[in-house]
One Martini backbone bead per residue (centre of mass of N, CA, C, O) as a GRO file, in nm:
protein
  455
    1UNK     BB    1  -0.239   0.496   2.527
    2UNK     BB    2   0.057   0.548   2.380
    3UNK     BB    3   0.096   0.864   2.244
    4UNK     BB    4  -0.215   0.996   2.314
    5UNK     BB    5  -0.537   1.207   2.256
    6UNK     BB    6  -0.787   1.407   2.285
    7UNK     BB    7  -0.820   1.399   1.952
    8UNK     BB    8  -0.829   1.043   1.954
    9UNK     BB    9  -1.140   1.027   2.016
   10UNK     BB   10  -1.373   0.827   1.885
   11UNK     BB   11  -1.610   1.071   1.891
   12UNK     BB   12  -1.349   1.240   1.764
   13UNK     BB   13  -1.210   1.391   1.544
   14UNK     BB   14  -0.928   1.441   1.329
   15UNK     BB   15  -0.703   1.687   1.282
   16UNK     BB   16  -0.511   1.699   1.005
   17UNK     BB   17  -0.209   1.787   0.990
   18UNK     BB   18  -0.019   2.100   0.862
   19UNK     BB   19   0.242   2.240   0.705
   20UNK     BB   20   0.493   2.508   0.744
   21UNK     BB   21   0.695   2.343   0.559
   22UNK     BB   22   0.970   2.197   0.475
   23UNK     BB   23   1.136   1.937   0.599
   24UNK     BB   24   1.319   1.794   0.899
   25UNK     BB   25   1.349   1.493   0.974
   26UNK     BB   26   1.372   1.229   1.246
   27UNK     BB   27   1.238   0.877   1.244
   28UNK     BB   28   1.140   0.661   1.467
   29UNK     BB   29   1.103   0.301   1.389
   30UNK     BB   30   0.966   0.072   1.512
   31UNK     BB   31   0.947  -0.271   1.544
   32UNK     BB   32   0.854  -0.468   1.358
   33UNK     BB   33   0.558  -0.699   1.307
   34UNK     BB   34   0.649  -0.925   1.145
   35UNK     BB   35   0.912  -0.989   1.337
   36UNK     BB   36   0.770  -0.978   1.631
   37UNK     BB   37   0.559  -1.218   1.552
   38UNK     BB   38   0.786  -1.454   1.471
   39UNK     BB   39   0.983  -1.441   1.699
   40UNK     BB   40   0.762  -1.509   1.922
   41UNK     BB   41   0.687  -1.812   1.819
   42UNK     BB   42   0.950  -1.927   1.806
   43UNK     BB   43   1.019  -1.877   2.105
   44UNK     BB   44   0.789  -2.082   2.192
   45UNK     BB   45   0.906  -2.348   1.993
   46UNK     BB   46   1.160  -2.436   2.159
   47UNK     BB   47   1.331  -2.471   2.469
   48UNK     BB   48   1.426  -2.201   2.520
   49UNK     BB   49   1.502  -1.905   2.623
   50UNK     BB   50   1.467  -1.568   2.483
   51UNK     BB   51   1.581  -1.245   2.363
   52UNK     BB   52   1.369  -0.948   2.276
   53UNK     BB   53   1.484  -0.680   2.073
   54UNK     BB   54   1.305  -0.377   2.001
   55UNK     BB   55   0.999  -0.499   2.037
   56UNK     BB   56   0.711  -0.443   1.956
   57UNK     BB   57   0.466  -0.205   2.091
   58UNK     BB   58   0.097  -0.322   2.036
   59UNK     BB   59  -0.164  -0.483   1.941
   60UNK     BB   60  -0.079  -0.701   1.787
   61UNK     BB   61   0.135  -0.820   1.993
   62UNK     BB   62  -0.039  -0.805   2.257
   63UNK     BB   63  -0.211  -1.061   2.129
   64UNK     BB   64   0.032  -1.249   2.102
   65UNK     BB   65   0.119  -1.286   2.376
   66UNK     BB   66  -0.191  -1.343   2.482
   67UNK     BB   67  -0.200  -1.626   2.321
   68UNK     BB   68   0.049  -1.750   2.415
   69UNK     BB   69  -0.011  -1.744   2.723
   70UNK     BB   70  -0.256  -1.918   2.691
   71UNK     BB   71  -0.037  -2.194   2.566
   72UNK     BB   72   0.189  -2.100   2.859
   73UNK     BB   73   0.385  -1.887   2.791
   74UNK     BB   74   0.639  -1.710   2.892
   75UNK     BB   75   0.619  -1.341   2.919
   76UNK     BB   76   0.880  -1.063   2.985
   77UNK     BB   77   0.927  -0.765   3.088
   78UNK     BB   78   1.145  -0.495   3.102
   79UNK     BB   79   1.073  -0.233   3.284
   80UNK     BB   80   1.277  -0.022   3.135
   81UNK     BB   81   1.238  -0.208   2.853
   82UNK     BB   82   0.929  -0.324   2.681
   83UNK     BB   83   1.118  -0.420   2.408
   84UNK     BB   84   1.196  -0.591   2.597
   85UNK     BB   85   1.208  -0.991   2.647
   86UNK     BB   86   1.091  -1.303   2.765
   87UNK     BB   87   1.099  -1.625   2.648
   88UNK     BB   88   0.906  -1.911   2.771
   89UNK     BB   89   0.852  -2.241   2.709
   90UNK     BB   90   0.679  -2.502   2.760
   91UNK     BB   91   0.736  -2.799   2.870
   92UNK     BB   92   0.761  -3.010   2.603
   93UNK     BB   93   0.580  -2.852   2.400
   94UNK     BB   94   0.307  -2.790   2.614
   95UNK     BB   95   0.003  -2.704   2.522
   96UNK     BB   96  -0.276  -2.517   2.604
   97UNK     BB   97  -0.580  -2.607   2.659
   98UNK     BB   98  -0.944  -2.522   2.680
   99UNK     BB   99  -0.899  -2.252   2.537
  100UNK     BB  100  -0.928  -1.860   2.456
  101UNK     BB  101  -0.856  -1.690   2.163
  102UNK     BB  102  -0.773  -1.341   2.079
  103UNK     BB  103  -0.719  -1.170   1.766
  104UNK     BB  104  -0.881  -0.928   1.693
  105UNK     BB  105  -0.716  -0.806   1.392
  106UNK     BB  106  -0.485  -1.013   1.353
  107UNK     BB  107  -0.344  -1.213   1.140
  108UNK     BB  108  -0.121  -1.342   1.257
  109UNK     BB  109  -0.282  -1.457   1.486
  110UNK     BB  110  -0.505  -1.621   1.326
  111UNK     BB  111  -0.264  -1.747   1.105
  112UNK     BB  112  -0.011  -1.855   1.364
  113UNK     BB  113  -0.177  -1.984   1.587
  114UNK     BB  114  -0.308  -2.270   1.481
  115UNK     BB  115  -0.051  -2.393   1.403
  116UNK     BB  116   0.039  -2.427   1.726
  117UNK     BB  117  -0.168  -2.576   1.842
  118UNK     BB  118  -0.141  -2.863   1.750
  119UNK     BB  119   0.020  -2.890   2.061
  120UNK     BB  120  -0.201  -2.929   2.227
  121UNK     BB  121  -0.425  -3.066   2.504
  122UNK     BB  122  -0.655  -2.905   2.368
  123UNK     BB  123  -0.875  -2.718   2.281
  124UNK     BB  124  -0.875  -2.424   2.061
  125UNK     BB  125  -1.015  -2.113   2.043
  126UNK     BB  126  -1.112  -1.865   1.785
  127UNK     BB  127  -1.136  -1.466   1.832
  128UNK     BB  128  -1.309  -1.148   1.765
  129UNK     BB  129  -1.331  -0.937   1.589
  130UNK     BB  130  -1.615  -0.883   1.405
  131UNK     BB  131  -1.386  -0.785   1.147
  132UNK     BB  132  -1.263  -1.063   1.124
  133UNK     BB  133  -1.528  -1.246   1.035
  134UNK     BB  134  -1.385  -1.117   0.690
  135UNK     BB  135  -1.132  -1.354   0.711
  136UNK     BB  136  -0.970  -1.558   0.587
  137UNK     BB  137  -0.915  -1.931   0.687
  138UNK     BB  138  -0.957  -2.180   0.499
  139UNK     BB  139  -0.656  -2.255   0.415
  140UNK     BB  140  -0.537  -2.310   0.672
  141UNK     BB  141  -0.713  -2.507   0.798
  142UNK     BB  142  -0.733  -2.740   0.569
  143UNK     BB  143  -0.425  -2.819   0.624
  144UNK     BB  144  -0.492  -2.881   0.939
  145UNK     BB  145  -0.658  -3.111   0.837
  146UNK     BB  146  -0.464  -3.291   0.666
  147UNK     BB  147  -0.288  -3.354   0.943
  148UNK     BB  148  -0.587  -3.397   1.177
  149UNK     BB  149  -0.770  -3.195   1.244
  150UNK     BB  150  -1.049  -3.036   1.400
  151UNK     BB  151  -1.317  -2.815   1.279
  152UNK     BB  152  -1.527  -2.560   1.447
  153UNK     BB  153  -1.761  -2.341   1.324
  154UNK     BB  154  -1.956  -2.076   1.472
  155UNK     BB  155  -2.040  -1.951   1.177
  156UNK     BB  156  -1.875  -1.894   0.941
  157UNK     BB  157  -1.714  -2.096   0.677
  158UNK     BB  158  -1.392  -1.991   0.735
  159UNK     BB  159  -1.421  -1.856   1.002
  160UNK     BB  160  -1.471  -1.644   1.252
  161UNK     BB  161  -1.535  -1.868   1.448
  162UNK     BB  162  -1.324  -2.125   1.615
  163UNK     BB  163  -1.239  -2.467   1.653
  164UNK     BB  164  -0.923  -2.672   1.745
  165UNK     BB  165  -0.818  -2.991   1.740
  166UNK     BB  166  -0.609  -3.164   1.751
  167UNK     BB  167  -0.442  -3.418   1.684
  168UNK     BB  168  -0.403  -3.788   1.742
  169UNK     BB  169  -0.357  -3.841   1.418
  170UNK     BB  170  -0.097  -3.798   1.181
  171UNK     BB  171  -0.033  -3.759   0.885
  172UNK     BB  172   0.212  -3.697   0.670
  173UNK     BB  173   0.274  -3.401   0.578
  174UNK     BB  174   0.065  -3.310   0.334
  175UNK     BB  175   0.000  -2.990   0.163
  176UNK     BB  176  -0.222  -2.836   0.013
  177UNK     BB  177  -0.308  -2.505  -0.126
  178UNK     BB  178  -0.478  -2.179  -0.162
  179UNK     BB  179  -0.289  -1.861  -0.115
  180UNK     BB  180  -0.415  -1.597  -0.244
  181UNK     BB  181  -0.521  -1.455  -0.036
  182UNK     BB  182  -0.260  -1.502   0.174
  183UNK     BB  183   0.082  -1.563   0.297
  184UNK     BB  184  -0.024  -1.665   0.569
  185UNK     BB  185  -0.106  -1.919   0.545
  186UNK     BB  186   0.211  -2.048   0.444
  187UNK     BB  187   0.361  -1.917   0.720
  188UNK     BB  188   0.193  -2.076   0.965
  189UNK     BB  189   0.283  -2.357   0.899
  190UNK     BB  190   0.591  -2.336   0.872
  191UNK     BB  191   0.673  -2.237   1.134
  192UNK     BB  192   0.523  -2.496   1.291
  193UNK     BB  193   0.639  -2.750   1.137
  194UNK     BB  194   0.874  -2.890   1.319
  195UNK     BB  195   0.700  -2.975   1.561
  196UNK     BB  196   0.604  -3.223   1.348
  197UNK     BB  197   0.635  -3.488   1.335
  198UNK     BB  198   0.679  -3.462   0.985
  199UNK     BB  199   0.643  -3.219   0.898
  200UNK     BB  200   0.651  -3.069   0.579
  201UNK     BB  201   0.464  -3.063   0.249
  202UNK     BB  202   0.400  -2.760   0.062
  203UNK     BB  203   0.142  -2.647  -0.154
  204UNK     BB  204   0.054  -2.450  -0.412
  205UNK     BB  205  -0.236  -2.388  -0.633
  206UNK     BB  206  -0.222  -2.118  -0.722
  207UNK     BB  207  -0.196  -1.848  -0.965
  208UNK     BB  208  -0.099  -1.721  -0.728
  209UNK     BB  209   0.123  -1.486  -0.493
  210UNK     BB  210   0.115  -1.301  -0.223
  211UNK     BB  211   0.371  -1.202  -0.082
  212UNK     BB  212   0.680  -1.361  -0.074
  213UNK     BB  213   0.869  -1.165   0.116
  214UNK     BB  214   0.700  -1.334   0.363
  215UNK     BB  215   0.786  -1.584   0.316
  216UNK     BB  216   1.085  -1.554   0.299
  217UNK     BB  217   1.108  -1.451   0.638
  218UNK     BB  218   1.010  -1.696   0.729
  219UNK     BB  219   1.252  -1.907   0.618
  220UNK     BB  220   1.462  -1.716   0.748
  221UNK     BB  221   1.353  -1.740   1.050
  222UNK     BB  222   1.400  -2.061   1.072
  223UNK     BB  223   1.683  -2.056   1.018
  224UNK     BB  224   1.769  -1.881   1.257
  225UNK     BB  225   1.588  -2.121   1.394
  226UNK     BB  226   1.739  -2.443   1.273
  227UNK     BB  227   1.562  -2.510   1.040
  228UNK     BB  228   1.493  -2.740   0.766
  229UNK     BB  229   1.463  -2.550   0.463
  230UNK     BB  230   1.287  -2.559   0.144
  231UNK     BB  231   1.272  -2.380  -0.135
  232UNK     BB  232   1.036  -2.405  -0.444
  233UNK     BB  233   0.930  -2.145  -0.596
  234UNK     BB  234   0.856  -2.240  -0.877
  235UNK     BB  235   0.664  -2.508  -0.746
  236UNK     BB  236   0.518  -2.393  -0.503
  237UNK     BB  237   0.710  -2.555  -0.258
  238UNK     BB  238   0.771  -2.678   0.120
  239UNK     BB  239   1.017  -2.795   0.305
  240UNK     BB  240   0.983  -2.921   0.660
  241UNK     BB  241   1.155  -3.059   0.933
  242UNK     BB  242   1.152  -3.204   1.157
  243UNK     BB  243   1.254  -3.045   1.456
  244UNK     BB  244   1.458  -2.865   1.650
  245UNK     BB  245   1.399  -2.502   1.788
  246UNK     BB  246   1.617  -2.252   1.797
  247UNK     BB  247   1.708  -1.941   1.904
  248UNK     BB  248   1.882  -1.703   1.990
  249UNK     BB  249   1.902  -1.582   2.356
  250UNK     BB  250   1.948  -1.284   2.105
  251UNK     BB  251   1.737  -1.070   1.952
  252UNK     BB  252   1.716  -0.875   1.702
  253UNK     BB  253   1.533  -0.608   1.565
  254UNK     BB  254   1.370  -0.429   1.339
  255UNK     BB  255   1.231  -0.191   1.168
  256UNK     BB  256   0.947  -0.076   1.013
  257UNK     BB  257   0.982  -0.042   0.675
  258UNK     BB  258   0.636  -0.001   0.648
  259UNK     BB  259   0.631   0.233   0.866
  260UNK     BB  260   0.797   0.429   0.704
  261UNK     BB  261   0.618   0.548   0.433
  262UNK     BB  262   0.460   0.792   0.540
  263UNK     BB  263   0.719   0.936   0.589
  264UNK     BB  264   0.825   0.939   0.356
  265UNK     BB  265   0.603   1.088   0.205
  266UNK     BB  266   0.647   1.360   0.316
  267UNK     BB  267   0.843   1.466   0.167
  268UNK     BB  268   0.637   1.439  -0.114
  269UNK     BB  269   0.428   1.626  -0.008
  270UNK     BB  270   0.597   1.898   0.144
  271UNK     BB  271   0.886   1.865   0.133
  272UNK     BB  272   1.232   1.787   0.172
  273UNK     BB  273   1.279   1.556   0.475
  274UNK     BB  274   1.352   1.234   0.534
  275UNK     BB  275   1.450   1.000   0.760
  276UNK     BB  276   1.588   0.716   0.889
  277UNK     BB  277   1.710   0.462   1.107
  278UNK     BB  278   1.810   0.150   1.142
  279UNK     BB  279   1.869   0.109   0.857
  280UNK     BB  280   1.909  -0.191   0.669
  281UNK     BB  281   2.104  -0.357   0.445
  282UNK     BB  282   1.955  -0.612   0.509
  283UNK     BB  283   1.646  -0.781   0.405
  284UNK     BB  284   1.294  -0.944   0.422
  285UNK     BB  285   1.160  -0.677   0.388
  286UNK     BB  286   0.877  -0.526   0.206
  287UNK     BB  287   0.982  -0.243   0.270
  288UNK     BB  288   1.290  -0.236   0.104
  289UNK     BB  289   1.123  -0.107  -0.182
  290UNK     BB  290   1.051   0.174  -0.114
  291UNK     BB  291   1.293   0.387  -0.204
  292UNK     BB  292   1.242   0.296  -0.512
  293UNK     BB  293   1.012   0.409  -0.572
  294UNK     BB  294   1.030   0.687  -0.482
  295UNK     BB  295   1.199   0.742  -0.678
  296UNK     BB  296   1.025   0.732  -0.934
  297UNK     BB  297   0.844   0.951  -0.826
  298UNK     BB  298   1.139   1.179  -0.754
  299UNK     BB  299   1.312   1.106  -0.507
  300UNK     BB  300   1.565   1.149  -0.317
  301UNK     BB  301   1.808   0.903  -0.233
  302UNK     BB  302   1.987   0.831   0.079
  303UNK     BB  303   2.257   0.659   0.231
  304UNK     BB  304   2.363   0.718   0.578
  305UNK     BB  305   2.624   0.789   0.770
  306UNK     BB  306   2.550   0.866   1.112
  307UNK     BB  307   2.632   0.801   1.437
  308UNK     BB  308   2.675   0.496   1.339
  309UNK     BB  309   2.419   0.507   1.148
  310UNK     BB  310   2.177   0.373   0.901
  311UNK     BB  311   2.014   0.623   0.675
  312UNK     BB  312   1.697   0.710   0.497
  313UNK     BB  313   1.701   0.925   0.302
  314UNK     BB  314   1.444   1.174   0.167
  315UNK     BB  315   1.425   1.411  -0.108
  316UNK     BB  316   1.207   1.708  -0.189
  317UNK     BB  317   1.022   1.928  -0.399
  318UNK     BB  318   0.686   1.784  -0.467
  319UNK     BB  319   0.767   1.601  -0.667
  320UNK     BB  320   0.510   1.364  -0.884
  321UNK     BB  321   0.528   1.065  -1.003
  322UNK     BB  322   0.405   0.815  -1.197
  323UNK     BB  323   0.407   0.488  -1.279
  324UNK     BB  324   0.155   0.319  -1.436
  325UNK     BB  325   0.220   0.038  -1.470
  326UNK     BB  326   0.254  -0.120  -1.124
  327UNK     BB  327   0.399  -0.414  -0.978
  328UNK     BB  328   0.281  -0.475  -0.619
  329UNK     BB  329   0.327  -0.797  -0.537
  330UNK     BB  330   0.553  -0.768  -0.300
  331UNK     BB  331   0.441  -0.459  -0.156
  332UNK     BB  332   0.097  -0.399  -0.063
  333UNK     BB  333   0.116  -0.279   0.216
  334UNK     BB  334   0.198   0.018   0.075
  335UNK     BB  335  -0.055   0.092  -0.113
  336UNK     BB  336  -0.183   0.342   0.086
  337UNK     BB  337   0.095   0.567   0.078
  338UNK     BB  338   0.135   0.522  -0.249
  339UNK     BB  339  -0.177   0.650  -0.335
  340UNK     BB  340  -0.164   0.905  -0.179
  341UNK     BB  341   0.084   1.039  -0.349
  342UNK     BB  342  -0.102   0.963  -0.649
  343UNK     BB  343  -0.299   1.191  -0.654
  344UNK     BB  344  -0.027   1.419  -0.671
  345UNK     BB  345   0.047   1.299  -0.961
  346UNK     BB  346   0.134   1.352  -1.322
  347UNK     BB  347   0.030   1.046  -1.349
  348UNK     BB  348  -0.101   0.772  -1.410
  349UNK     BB  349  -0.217   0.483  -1.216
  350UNK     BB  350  -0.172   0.123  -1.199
  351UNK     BB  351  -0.192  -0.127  -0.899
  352UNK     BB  352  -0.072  -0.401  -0.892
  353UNK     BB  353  -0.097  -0.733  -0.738
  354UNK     BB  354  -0.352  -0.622  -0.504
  355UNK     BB  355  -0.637  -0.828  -0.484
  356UNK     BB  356  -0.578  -0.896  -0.153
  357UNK     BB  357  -0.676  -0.645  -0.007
  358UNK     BB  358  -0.971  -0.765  -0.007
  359UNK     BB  359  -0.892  -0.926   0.314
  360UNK     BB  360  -0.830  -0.715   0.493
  361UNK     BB  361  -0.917  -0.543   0.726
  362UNK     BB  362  -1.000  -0.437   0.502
  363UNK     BB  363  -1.115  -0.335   0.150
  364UNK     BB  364  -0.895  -0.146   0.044
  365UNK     BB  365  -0.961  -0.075  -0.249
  366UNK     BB  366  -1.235   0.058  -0.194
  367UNK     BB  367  -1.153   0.266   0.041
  368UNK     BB  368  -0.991   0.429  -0.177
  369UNK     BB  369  -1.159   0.507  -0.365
  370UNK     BB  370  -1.379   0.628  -0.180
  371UNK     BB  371  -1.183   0.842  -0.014
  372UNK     BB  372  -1.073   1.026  -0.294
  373UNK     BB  373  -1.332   1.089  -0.381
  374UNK     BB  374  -1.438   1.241  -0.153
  375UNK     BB  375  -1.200   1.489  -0.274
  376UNK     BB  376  -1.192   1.487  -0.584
  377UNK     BB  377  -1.075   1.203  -0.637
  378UNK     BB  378  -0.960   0.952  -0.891
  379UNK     BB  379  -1.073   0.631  -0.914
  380UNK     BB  380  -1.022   0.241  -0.952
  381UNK     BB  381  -1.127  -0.071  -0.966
  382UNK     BB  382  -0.983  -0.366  -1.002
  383UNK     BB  383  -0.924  -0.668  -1.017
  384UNK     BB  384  -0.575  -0.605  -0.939
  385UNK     BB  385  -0.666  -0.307  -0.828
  386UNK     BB  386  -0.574   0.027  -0.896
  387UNK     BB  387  -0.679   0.336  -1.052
  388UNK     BB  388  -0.508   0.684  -1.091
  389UNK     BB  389  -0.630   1.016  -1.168
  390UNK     BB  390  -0.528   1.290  -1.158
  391UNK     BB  391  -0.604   1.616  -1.030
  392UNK     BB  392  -0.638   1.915  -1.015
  393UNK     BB  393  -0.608   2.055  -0.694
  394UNK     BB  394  -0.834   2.305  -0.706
  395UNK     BB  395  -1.053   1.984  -0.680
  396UNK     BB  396  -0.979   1.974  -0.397
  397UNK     BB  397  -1.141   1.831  -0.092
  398UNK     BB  398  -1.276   1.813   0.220
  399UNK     BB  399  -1.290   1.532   0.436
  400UNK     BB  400  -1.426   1.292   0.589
  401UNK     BB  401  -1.263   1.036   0.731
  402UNK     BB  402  -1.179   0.675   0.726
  403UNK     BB  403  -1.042   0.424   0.904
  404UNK     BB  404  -1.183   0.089   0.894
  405UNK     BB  405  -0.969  -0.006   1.133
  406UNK     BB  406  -0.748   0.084   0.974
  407UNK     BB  407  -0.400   0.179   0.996
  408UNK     BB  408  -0.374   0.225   0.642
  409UNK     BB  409  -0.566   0.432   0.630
  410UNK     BB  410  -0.518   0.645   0.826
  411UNK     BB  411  -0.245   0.728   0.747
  412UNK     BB  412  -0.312   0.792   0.454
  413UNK     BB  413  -0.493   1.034   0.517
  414UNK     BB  414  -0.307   1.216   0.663
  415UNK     BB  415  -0.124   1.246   0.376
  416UNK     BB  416  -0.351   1.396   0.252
  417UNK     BB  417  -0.325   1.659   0.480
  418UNK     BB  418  -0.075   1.749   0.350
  419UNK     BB  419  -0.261   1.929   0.112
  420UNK     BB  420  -0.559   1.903   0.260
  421UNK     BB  421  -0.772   2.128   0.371
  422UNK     BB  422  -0.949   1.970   0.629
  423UNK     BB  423  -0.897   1.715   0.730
  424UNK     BB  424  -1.053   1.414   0.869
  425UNK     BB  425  -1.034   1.133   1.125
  426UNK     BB  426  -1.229   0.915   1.305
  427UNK     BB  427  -1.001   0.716   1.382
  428UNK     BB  428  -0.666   0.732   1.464
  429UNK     BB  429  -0.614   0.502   1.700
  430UNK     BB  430  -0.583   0.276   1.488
  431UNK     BB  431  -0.238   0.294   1.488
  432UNK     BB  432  -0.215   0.080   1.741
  433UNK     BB  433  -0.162  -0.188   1.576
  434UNK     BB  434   0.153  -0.015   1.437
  435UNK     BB  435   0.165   0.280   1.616
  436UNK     BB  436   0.133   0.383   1.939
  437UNK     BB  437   0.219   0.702   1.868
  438UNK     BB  438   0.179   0.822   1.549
  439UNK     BB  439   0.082   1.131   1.649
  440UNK     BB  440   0.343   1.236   1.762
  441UNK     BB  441   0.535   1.162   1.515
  442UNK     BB  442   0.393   1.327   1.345
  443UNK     BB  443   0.410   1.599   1.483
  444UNK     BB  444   0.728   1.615   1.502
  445UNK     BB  445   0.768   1.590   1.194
  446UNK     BB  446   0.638   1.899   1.138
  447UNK     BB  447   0.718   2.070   1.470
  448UNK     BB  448   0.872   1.888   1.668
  449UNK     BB  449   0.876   1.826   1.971
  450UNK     BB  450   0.678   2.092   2.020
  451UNK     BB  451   0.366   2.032   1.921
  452UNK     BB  452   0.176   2.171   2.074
  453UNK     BB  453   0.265   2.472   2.067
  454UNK     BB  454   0.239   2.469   1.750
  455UNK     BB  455  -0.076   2.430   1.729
   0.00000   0.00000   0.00000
């Protein structure tokens, strides 16, 4: 695995750094995980050959790559460099079926692939790691169902392992769902409607809906592969018309702006500054809220430009301001950084419009609550988020911290490790679902880029 050590060996914990003063580093941050798996399945769904550059290299991606290449897309990466890859769909957009796909623990992989398979020529299977047989896939199921699909679970009903064998015949292309649960559902299927001989009529019926934001990039990125688009966020409905998608011959890819949380939060947790580099003008990622949050807790934000780049940098003397009741329903990817952060800061903080984050990688919510505990810090589970309030530091205490195979509970740890001496974090390795240099990149960003001597 690109950029690891023998202390991220699963058997071994790995002992988070701790800074040596105030930072100053440019951190580049690889390319979006949301905007490499949409790019990838799009270039899949088109008609001819598309060229990917920037393409995030991850354990979700390499899913992603794996899945399609079992539905026949040629996927070929540039010899010289890994994140340039060239896309070519099977031939009148007959995928292969009769076969099995692995997704991990990819949501993304999990939740957007099966309703690609909708045009395969025969059943295909999909399973995953252990822990994924804990993530909800009923309503994305239940709509391709409802377009004429039939599935067969081999476990638990809604969840993974399952069959999906395509229609015969299709339904008229009008589809209800309550996608409460995680705004993949309702991604993974706009994506693929294209293809579908009517089209999709897409309804949410559920009484919230989280990360709208990655629906809207959802909707961007068909309309940027030509697809025919409305959304009417107020209905909760989107409409997307049959015909053919094609992608520009070359895409470029964005950073991936909400992996760049933990490194700007270092910079109020350590002091000093963190840039970002080919931080983006306009984005549809909900990475790109993440700076004025930052600014609320107390740090200095500024874009600038240097050297032809335009960077992020983020700047504090290590004051952390508490948030009150802070709606974090558009953004809560980023919940765990913004918690690691907020154990830290001058007043109570509640988290709210992110009780989906308990059905991602992990239960989210309680494991924050579990690991802060664990450290001497007050936590406590709501009902839609998170209640955090601070304790004095001299009350915080080391503790062997758990990453329950999600990246951004890692992540999140790590930057505990930053205020609190002595913590250890159970397999750091788990960064490799989207960023899997990440220990190098911490190293760096704490001790430039000699960080073995350092240590």
């Amino acid at each position: 695995m690109s950029g690891m050590t023998a202390d991220s060996d699963k058997n071994q914990a790995w002992k988070a750094p701790e800074p040596t003063g105030p930072l100053h580093a440019l951190v580049a941050v690889p390319g979006s995980k949301s905007l490499s798996n949409r790019y990838l399945l799009l270039a899949a769904a088109g008609t001819k050959s598309v060229r990917l550059q920037g393409l995030l290299r991850s354990r979700d991606t390499e899913l992603m790559i794996g899945a399609l290449e079992t539905l026949g897309v040629r996927i070929n990466s540039d010899r010289s460099d890994p994140t340039s890859v060239e896309v070519t769909p099977p031939a009148q957009g007959k995928y292969s079926g009769h076969t099995t796909i692995d997704c991990g623990l990819a949501g993304t992989v999990m939740r957007f692939v099966p309703a690609l398979a909708m045009s395969a020529d025969g059943p295909v299977t999909f399973d995953g790691d252990s822990q994924a047989y804990q993530r909800p896939m009923a309503p994305l199921l239940d709509g391709l169902e409802q377009l004429g699909a039939s599935v067969v679970y081999h476990g638990q009903q809604g969840y993974l392992p399952f069959t999906l064998t395509p229609p015969t015949r299709w339904n008229s292309g009008k589809i209800t769902i309550d996608a409460s649960g995680s705004s993949q559902f309702i991604s993974g299927i706009l994506l693929s409607a294209p293809t579908y001989p009517r089209g999709v009529i897409l309804k949410h019926t559920g009484s919230s809906l989280p990360s709208l934001p990655h629906i809207r990039m959802s909707v961007d990125d068909l309309k940027h592969a030509g697809a025919q688009v409305k959304a009417h966020e107020y209905q909760r409905e989107w409409l997307v018309e049959h015909g053919t998608i094609q992608l520009p011959a070359q895409v470029m890819i964005e950073p991936d702006l909400s992996n760049a949380a933990p490194f700007l939060g270092a910079a109020l947790l350590a002091g000093g500054s963190v840039s970002i580099p080919n931080w983006p003008q306009e984005t549809t990622q909900p990475g790109a809220l993440l700076p004025g949050y930052l600014e609320a807790m107390g740090a200095e934000v500024n874009m600038v430009e240097e050297q032809g780049q335009r960077l992020c940098r983020v700047s504090s003397d290590g004051t952390i301001h508490g948030l009150g009741e802070f709606d974090l329903t558009a953004a809560g990817e980023i919940a765990p950084s913004l918690a690691a952060l907020l154990v830290f800061a001058d007043s109570p903080t509640q988290l709210l419009g992110i009780g989906h984050l308990r059905g991602h990688e992990t239960n989210r919510l309680a494991a924050l609550v579990h690991e802060i505990e664990s450290i001497g810090g007050n936590a406590q589970e709501l009902p839609d988020g998170i209640a955090i309030t601070p304790v004095p530091q001299d009350q915080l205490h080391p503790a062997p911290l758990k990453s329950y195979a999600d990246h951004r509970m890692a992540t999140f740890a790590a930057m505990l490790g930053l205020r609190v001496h002595g913590i250890t974090i159970d397999d750091i390795g788990t960064t490799s679902k989207t960023l899997p240099d990440f220990e190098a990149m911490w190293h760096s960003m704490l001790y430039g880029k000699n960080y073995k001597a350092a240590r």
